[in-house]
N, C-alpha and C positions, 0 to 999 in steps of 0.2 A: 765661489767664496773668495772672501779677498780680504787679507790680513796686513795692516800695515807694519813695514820694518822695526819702526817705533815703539811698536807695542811687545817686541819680541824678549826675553830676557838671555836666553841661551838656548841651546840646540844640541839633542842627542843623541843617537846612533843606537839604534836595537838589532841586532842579528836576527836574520831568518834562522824558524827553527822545524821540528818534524811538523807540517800542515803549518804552517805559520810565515808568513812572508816577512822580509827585512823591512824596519817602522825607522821613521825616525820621527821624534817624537821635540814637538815643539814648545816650550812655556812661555808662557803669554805673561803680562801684566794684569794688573785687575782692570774690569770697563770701567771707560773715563764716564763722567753724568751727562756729555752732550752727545754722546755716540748716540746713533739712532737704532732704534729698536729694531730686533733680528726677530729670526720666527721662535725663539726662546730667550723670554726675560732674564732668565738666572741659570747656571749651571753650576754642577759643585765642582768641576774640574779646571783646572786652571791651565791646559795643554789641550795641542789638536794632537793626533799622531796622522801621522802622511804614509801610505801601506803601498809599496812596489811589489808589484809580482811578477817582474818582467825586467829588473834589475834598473838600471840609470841611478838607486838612489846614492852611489857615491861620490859620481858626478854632481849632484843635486846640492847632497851634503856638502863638497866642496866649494859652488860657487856661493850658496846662501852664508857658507861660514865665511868668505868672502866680502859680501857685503855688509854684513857683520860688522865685521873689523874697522870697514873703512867709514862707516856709517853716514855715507854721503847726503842722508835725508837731512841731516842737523845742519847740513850749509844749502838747503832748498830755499829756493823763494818763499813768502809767504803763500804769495797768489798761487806760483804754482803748484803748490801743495794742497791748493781750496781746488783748481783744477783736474787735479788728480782724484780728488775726493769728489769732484760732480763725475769724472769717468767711471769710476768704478760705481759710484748710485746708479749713471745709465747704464751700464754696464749688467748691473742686476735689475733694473727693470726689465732691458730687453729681453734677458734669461728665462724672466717672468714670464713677459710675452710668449714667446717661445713656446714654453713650456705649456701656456695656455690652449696656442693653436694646436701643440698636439695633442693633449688632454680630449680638446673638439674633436679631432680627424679621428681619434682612436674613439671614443662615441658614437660619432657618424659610420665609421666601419664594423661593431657591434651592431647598430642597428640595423646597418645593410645587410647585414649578415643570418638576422633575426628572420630578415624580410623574405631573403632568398629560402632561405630554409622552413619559414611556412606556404610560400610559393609551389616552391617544390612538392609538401605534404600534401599542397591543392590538387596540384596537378598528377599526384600520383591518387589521387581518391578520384579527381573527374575518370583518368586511364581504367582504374579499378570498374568504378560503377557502368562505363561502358563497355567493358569486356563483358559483364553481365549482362549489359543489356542486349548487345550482338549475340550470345551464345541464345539467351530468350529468343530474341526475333529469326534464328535459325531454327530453332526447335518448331516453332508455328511457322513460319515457312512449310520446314519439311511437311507439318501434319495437314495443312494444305495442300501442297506437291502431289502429296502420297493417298491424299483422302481418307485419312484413319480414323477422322469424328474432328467435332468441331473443336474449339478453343476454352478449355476450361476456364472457368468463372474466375480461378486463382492466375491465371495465366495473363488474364485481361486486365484486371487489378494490376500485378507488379507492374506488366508494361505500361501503366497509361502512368504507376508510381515513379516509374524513371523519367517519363518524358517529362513529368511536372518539377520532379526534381532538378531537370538541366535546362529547367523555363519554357519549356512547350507545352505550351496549352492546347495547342490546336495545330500537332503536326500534320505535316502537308504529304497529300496522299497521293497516288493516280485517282482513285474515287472523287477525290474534289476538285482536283488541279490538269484533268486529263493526265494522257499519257506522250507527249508530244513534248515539243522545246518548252513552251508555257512551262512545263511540269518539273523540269529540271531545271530551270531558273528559280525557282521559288523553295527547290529543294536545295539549289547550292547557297541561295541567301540567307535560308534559315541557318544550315550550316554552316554558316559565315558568322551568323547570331552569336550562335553559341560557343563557337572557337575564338571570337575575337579577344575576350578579355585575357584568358591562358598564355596564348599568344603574344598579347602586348606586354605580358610578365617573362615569356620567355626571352621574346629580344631582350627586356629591360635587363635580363640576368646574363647572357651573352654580351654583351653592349659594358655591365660593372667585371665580368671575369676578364675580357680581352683588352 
């Protein structure tokens, strides 16, 4: 914000009080009709007040009432008074700017944020749904191992339920693929399938944390 000297009428000193910081409290002139419009057309108050919570304002006080007195802006050039007035317009535009870019950054970080966090949720549901499906495929292991009977009908269901679910249509077996290098090549590719997307979210979230 940027208040020209000109428009100032006087200046006054408000003591800090219990919760309340030392103000010093500015009265303006009324706006002239060529000023250019703020982000408020009209206000009923005719003073800014300036709020220290860290003291300096009597210093403040002191040199403003200073310039004051001496009122050096009434022997300015014209020009560089129209000078002064395009600095401080850029001056709040770049503010602008500014303020723009970080508007965007803090956006852009909300939504990485969003991303990493349903990432996470995925990858804690894939961890979940294959801890179930390892603890199945032990159980029928064993009852094969062990020759307890065959594989119940509910059994063969869930499992063929989870491989479709993590896109295997048609996992690869020793029965199809031998049991030799062939067989673990086409085992570690598949599983390569299906870990690669999780994976290129984990880098992606190690890669935004560090």
């Amino acid at each position: 914000m940027a208040v020209p000297l000109s428009q100032i009428i006087f200046i006054e000193e408000q003591a800090a009080g219990i919760g309340k910081s030392a103000k010093i409290v500015v009265h303006l002139h009324s706006v002239g009709s060529n000023k250019d419009p703020g982000p408020f057309q009209t206000s009923k108050y005719s003073y800014i007040k300036l709020s220290f919570k860290e003291h300096g304002q009597i210093e403040f006080f002191r040199r403003l009432t200073e310039e004051m007195s001496q009122r050096r802006w009434e022997n300015m050039p014209a020009s560089q008074t129209m000078d002064v007035d395009k600095a401080s317009r850029s001056g709040r535009i770049r503010a602008a700017g500014i303020v723009g870019i970080e508007r965007k950054l803090e956006e852009r970080r909300k939504e990485m944020d969003k991303n990493i966090s349903e990432a996470f949720e995925d990858l804690s549901k894939l961890m979940e749904k294959a801890k179930e499906m390892v603890e199945l495929s032990k159980s029928i292991a064993s009852k094969i191992r062990e020759k307890q009977g065959d594989i119940t009908e509910d059994e063969t269901i869930r499992f063929k339920s989870y491989l479709l679910s993590m896109g295997i249509a048609n996992p690869v077996t020793r029965e199809t693929h031998g049991s030799g290098t062939h067989y673990h090549m086409q085992l570690a590719k598949q599983l390569a399938g299906i870990l690669q997307a999780p994976l290129e979210v984990k880098y992606l979230i190690v890669f935004y944390v560090f």
